[in-house]
Steps between C-alpha positions, in 0.01 A plus 500: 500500500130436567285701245167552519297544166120627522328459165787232412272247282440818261684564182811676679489316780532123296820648343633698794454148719632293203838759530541489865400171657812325425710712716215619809224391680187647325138480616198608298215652672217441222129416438638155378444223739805470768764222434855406516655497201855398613731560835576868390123606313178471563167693476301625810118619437446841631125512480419331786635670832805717637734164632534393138671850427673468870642178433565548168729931602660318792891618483401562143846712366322668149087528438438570121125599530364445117111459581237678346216442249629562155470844371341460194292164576154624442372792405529823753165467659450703818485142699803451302713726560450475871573142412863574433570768718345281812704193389807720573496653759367221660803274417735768704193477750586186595870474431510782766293358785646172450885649593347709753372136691810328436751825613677453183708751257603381224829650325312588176145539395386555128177617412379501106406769367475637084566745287182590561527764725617739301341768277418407145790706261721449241775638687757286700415437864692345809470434842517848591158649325191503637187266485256551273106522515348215309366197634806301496703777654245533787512135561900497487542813712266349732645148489866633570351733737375209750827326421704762636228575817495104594880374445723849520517410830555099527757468250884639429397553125192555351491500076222574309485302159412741241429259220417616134307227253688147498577304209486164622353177263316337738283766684402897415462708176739264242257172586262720446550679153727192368155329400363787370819608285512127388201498365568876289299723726751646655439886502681847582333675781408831486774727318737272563729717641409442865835395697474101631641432797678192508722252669574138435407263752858402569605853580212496755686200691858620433386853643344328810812310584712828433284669759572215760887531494514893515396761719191635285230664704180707338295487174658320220435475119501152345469610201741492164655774400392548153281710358291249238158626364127325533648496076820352564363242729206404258724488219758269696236228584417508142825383440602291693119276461573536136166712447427866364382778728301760271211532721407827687278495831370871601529574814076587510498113392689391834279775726201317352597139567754578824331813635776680766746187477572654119686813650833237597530398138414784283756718745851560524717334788828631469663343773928446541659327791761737652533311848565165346720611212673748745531189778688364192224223374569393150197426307521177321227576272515875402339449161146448462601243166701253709233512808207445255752265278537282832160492636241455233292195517585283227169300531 
């Protein structure tokens, strides 16, 4: 197949290139500067004009559509926040007109998506509830909103990649903390009790290739189906670095230094992925020890 991967030099996209370029034809559409990489990948820059994303859709078969500026980058100014919500909808923007010049459907289109969308609780959500009303939930609802206007209608299958916090050692929240933790100042957040909503990088790719081979359609979780605690998870890095955990951040603390962007950590996610588990996906890392086990940086 030729696959399509928007966003591909990010931290997904190395590893979900790195698991499918030995059997299809991948191109990246990226910021990075265009090249050929070898007879079956390369990387096309999409910041120049529309032919670099007609060329590069062309009797494209799958378009994973990964771009956006990272969530938690900088801190949610108002220039900011319209930062990240532009950056996404103007992905599918493009994607969109692009097909539209070249008269080309392809069989499936995924657009990302998080956990995000949904309402801050404790209690267990899927696919089927409803958005909720913070900032990330208005960019997601949004986000999946332009999907679904721009591509319902140019490709068989559209899937929306609802994708909780990945645990991953070479990009996102464990390269992160790991330094942190090393050095003893790793810290509980708030109560502690706030659910985490995780899923190991390798689940991420495994869940994507799932996708490809059955006949998934809508919103769906990428997310592990556990239950672990802002504690649990704190405690785990801890152990695995070899370091204590005994400090406690309040929650005023991270609305001081974070402002809004503290709400996503000192709230529950409670987020379980019915569609994948019920499309018979088996997790290969459904513990949070062996995910943070695998992936902490050992530098």
């Amino acid at each position: 197949m030729k696959i399509v991967i928007a966003g591909g030099t990010g931290g997904i996209g190395k590893h979900l290139v790195s698991a499918l370029k030995d059997y299809h034809e991948i191109i990246i559409l990226s910021r990075s500067k265009s090249q050929i990489i070898s007879k079956k990948l390369q990387i096309i820059n999409y910041s120049t004009d529309i032919e670099s994303w007609c060329k590069a859709l062309n009797n494209t078969d799958v378009i994973i559509n990964l771009a956006g500026e990272p969530i938690v980058a900088k801190r949610w100014s108002k220039k900011q926040k319209q930062i990240i919500l532009d950056s996404r909808l103007n992905s599918i923007k493009q994607i969109s007109k692009a097909l539209k010049i070249i008269n080309h459907n392809p069989q499936l289109i995924m657009n990302a998506s998080a956990i995000g969308y949904y309402s801050y609780s404790s209690k267990r959500q899927n696919e089927h509830n409803k958005n909720g009303s913070h900032f990330s939930s208005k960019v997601c609802v949004e986000w999946e909103n332009k999907a679904v206007q721009d591509f319902s209608s140019q490709t068989k299958r559209l899937v929306i990649l609802r994708m909780g916090i990945v645990l991953d050692s070479k990009s996102g929240i464990l390269l992160k903390l790991c330094p942190l933790f090393r050095y003893g100042l790793g810290a509980i957040i708030g109560s502690g009790k706030q659910i985490f909503p995780w899923v190991d990088i390798d689940d991420v790719v495994e869940s994507i290739k799932h996708i490809i081979k059955l006949d998934i359609k809508g919103p769906v979780n990428i997310v592990a189906p556990s239950e672990d605690d802002n504690y649990r998870f704190s405690k785990i890095l801890g152990k695995v670095l070899g370091r204590p955990v005994f400090i406690r951040i309040p929650s005023f603390i991270l609305k001081i230094f974070l402002g809004e962007m503290s709400d996503s950590v000192v709230n529950s996610s409670n987020i379980y992925p019915s569609i994948l588990l019920k499309s018979g996906y088996q997790f290969r890392f459904a513990k949070l020890y062996d995910s943070v086990n695998k992936n902490y940086t050992k530098e």
